[in-house]
VOVOGU-394236 format. One record per atom (N, C-alpha, C, O, CB): x, y, z; residue in one letter; atom name. Coordinates in Angstrom, 1 decimal. Atoms other than C-alpha are relative to their C-alpha. Last residue first. Glycine has a CB too. Example, Ala and Ser with C-alpha at 12.3 -4.5 7.8 and 13.67 -1.06 7.14 Angstrom:
! VOVOGU-394236
{{-0.9; -1.1; 0.0}; "S"; "N"}
{{13.7; -1.1; 7.1}; "S"; "CA"}
{{-0.8; 1.1; 0.8}; "S"; "C"}
{{-0.3; 2.2; 0.9}; "S"; "O"}
{{0.4; 0.5; -1.4}; "S"; "CB"}
{{0.9; -1.2; 0.0}; "A"; "N"}
{{12.3; -4.5; 7.8}; "A"; "CA"}
{{0.9; 1.2; 0.0}; "A"; "C"}
{{1.9; 1.2; 0.7}; "A"; "O"}
{{-1.0; 0.0; 1.2}; "A"; "CB"}
//
This chain:
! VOVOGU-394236
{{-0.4; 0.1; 1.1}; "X"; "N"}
{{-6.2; 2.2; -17.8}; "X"; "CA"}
{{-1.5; -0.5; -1.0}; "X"; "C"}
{{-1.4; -0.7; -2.2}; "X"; "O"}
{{1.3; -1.2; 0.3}; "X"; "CB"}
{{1.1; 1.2; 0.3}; "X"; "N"}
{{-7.7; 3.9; -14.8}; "X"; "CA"}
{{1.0; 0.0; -1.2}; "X"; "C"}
{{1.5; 1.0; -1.6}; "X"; "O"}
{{-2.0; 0.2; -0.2}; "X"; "CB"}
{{-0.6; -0.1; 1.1}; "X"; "N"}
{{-5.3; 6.3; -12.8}; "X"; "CA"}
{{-0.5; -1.3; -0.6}; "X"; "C"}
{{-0.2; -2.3; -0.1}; "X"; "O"}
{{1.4; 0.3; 0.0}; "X"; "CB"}
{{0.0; 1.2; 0.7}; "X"; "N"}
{{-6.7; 7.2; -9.1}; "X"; "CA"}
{{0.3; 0.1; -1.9}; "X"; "C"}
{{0.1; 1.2; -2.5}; "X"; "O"}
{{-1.5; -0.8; 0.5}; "X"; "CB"}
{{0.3; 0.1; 1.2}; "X"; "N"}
{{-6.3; 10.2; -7.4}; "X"; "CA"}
{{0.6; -1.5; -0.5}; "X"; "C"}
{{1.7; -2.0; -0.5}; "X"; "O"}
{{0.4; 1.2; -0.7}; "X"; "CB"}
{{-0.6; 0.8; 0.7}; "X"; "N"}
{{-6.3; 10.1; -3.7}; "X"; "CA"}
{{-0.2; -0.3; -1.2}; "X"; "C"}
{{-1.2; -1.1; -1.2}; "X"; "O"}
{{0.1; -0.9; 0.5}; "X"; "CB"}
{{-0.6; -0.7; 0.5}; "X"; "N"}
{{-8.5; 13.0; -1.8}; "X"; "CA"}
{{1.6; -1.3; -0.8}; "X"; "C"}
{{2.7; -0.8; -0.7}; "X"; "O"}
{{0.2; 1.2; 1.2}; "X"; "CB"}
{{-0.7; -0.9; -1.3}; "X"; "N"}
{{-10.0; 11.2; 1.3}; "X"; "CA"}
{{1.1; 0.6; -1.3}; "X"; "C"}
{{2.3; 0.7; -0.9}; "X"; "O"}
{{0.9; -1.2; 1.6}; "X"; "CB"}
{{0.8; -1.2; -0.7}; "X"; "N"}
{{-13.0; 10.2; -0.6}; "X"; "CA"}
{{0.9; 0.8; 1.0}; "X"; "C"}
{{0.6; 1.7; 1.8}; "X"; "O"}
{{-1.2; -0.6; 0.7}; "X"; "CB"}
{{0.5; -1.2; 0.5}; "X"; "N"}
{{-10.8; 8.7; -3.1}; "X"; "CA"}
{{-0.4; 0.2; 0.9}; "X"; "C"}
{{0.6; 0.3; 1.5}; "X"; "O"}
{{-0.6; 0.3; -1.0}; "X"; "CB"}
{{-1.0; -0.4; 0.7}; "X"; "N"}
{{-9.2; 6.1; -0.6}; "X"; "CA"}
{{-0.3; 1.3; -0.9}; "X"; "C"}
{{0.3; 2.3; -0.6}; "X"; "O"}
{{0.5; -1.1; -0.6}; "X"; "CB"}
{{-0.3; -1.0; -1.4}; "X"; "N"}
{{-12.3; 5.5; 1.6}; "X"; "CA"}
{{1.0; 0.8; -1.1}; "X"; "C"}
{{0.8; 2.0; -1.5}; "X"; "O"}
{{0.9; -0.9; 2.0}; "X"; "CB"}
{{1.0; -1.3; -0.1}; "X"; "N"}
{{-14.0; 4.3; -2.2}; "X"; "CA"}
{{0.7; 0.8; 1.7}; "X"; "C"}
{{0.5; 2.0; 1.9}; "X"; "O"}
{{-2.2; -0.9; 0.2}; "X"; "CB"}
{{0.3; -0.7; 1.2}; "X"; "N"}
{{-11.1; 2.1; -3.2}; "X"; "CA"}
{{-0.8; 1.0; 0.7}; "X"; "C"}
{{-0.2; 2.0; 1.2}; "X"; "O"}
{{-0.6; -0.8; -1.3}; "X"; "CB"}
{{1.3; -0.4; 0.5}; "X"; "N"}
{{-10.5; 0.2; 0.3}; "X"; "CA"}
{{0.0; 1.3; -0.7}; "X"; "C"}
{{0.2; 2.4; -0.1}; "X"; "O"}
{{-0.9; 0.1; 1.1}; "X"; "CB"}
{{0.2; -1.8; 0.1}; "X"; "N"}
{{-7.4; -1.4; -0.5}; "X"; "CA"}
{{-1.2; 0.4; 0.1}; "X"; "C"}
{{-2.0; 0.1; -0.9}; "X"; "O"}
{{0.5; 0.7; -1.5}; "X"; "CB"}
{{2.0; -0.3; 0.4}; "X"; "N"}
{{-6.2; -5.2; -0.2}; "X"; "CA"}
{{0.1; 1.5; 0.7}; "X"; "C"}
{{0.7; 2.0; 1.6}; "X"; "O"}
{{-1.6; -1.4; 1.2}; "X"; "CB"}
{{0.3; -1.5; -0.3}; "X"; "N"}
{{-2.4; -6.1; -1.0}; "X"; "CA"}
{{-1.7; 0.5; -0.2}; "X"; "C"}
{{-2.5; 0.6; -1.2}; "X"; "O"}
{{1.0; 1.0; -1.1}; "X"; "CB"}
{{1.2; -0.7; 0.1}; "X"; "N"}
{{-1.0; -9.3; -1.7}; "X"; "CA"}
{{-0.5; 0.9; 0.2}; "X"; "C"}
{{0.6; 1.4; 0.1}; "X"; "O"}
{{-0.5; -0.3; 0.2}; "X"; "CB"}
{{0.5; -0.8; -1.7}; "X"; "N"}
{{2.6; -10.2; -2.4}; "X"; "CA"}
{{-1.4; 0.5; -0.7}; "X"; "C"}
{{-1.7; 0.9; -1.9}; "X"; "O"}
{{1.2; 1.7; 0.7}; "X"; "CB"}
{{1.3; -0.2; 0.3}; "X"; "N"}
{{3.5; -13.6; -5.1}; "X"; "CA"}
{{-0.3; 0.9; 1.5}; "X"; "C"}
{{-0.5; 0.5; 2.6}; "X"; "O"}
{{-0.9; -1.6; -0.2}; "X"; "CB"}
{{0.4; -0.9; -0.8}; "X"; "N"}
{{6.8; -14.6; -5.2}; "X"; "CA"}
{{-1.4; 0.7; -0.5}; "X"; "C"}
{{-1.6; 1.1; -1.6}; "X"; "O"}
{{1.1; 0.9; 0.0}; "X"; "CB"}
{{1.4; -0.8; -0.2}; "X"; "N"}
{{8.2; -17.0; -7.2}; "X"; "CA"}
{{-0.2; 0.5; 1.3}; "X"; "C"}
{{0.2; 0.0; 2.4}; "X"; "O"}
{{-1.3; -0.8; -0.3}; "X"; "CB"}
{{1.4; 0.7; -0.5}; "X"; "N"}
{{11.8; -18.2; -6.3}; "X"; "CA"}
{{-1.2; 0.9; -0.9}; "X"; "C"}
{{-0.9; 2.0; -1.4}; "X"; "O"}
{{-0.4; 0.2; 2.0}; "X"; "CB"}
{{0.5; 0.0; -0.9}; "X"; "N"}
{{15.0; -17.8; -8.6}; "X"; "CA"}
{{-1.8; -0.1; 0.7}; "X"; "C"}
{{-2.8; -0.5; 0.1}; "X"; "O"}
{{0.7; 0.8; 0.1}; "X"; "CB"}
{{-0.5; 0.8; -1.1}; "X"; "N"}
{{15.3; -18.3; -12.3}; "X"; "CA"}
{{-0.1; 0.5; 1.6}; "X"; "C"}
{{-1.0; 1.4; 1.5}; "X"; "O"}
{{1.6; -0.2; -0.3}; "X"; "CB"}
{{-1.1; -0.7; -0.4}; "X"; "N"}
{{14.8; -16.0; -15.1}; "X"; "CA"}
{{0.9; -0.7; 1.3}; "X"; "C"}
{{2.0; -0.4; 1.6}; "X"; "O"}
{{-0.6; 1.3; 0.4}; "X"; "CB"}
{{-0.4; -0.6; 1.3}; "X"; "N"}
{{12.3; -18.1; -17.2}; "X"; "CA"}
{{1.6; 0.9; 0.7}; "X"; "C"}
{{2.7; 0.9; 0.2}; "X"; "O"}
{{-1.6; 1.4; -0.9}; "X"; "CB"}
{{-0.3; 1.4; 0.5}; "X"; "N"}
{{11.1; -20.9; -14.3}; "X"; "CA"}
{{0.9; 0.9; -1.3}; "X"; "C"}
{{1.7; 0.2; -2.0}; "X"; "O"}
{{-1.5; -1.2; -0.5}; "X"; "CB"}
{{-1.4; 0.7; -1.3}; "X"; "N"}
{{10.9; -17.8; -11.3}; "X"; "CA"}
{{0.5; -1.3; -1.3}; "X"; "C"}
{{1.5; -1.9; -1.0}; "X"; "O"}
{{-1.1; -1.1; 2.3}; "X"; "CB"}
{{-1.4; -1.4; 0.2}; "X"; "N"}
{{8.9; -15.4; -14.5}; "X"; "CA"}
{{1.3; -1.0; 0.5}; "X"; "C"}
{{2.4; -1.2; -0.1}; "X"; "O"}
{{-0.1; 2.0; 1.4}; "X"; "CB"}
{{0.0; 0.1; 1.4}; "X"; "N"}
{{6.5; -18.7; -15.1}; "X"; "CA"}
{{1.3; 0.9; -0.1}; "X"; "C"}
{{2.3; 0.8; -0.9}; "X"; "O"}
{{-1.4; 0.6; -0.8}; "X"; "CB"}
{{-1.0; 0.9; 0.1}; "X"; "N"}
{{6.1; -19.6; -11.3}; "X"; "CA"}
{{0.5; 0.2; -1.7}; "X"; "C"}
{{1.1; -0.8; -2.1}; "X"; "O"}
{{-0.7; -1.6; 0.4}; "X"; "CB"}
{{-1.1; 0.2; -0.6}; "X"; "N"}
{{5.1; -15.9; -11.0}; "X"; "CA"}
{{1.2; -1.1; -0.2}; "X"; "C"}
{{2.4; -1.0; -0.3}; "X"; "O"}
{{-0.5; 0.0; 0.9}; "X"; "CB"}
{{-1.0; -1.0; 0.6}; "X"; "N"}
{{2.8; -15.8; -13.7}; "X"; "CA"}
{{1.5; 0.2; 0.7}; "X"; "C"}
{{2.6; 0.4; 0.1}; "X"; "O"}
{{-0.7; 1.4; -0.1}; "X"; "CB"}
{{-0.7; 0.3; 1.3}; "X"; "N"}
{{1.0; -18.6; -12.6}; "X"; "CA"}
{{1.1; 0.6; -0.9}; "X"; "C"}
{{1.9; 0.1; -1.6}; "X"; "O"}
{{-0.8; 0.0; -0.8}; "X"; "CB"}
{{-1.0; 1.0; -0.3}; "X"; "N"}
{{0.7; -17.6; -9.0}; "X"; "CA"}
{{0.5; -0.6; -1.5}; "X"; "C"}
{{1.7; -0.9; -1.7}; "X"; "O"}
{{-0.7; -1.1; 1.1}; "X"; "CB"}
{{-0.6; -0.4; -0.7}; "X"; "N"}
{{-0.9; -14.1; -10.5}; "X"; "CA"}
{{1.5; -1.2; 0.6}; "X"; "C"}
{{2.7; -1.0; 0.6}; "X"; "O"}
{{-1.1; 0.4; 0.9}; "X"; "CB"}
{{-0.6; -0.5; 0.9}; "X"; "N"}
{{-3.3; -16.0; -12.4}; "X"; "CA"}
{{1.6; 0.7; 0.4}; "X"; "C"}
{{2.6; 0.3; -0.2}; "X"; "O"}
{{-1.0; 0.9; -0.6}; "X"; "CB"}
{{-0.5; 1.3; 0.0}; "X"; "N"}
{{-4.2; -18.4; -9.1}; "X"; "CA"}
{{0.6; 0.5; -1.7}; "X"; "C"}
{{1.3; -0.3; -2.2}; "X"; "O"}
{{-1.3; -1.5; 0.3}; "X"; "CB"}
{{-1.2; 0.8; -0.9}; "X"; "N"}
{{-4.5; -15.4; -7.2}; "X"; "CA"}
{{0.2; -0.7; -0.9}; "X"; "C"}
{{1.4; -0.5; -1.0}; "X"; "O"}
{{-0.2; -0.9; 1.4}; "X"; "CB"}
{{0.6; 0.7; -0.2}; "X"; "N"}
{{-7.1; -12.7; -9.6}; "X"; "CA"}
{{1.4; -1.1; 0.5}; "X"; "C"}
{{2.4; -1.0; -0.1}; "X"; "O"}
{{-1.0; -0.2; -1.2}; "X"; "CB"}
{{0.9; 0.4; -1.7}; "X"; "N"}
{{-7.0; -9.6; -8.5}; "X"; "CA"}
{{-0.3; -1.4; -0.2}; "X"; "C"}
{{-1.1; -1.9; 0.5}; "X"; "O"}
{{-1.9; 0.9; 0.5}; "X"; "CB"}
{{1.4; 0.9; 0.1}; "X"; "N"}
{{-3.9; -9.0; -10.9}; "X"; "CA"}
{{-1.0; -0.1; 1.2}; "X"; "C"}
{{-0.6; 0.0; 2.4}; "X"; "O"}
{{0.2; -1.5; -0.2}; "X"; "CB"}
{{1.5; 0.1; -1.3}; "X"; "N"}
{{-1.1; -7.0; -11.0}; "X"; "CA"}
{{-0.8; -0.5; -1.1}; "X"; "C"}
{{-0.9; -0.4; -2.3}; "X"; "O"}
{{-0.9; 1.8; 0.9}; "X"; "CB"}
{{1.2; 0.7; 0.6}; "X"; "N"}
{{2.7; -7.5; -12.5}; "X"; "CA"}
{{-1.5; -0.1; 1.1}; "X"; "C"}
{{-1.6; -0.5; 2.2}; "X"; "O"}
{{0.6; -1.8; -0.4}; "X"; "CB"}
{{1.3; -0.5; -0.5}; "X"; "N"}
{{6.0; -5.8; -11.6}; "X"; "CA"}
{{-1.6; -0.4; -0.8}; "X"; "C"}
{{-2.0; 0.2; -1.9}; "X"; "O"}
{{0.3; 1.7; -0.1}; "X"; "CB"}
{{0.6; 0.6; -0.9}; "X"; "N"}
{{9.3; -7.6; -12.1}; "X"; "CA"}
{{-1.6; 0.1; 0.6}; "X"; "C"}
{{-2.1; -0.6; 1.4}; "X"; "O"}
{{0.7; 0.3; 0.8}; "X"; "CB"}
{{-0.9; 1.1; 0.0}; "X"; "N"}
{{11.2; -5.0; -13.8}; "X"; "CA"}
{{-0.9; -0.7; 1.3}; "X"; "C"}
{{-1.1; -0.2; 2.4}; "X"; "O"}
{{1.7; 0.4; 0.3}; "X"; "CB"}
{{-1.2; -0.1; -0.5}; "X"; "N"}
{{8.9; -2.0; -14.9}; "X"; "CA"}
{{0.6; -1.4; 0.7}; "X"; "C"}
{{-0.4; -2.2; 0.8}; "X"; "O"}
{{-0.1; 1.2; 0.9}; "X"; "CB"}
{{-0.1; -0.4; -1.2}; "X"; "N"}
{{5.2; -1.8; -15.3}; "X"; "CA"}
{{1.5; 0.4; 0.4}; "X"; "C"}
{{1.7; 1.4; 1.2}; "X"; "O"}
{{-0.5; -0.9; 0.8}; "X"; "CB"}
{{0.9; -1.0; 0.2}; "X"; "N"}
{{4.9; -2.2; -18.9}; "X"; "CA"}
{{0.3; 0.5; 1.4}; "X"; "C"}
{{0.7; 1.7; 1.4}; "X"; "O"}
{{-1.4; -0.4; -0.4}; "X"; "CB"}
{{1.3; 0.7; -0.7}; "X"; "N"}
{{8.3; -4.1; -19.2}; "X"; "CA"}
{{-1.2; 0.8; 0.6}; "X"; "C"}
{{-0.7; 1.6; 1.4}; "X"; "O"}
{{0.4; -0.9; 1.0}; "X"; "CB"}
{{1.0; -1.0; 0.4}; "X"; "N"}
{{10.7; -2.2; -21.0}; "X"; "CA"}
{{-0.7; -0.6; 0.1}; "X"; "C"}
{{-1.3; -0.8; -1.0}; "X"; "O"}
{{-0.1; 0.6; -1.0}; "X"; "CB"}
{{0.4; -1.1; -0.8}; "X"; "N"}
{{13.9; -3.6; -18.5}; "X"; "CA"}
{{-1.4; 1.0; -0.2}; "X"; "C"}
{{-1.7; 1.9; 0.5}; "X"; "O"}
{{1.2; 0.7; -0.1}; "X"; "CB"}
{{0.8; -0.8; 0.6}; "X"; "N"}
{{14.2; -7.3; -19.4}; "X"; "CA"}
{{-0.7; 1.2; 0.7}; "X"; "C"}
{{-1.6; 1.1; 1.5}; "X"; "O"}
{{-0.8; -0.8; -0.6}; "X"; "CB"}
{{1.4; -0.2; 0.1}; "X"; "N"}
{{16.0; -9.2; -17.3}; "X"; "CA"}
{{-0.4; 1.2; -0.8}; "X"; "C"}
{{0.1; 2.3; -0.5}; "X"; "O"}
{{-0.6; 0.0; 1.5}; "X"; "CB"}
//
């Protein structure tokens, strides 16, 4: 697997699910084993207001 991948091996965000599940079945059909798809919800505004710097691309 390809190691100069923007994020690093395996690592891909989206907010949007059904892009996300595409990309997965796309890596699991190019490299082989399952897709995998983990979710993760964040409240942005508690998060800075408690001193967490954020990194906007």
């Amino acid at each position: 697997m390809p190691t100069h991948k923007d994020f690093g091996q395996g690592f891909y965000l989206t907010d949007i699910p059904d892009q996300a599940m595409k990309m997965a079945n796309r890596v699991a059909r190019i490299f082989g084993g399952e897709p995998v798809v983990t979710c993760f919800e964040a409240d942005i505004p508690s998060m800075l207001s408690g001193g967490i710097v954020r990194s906007g691309f």
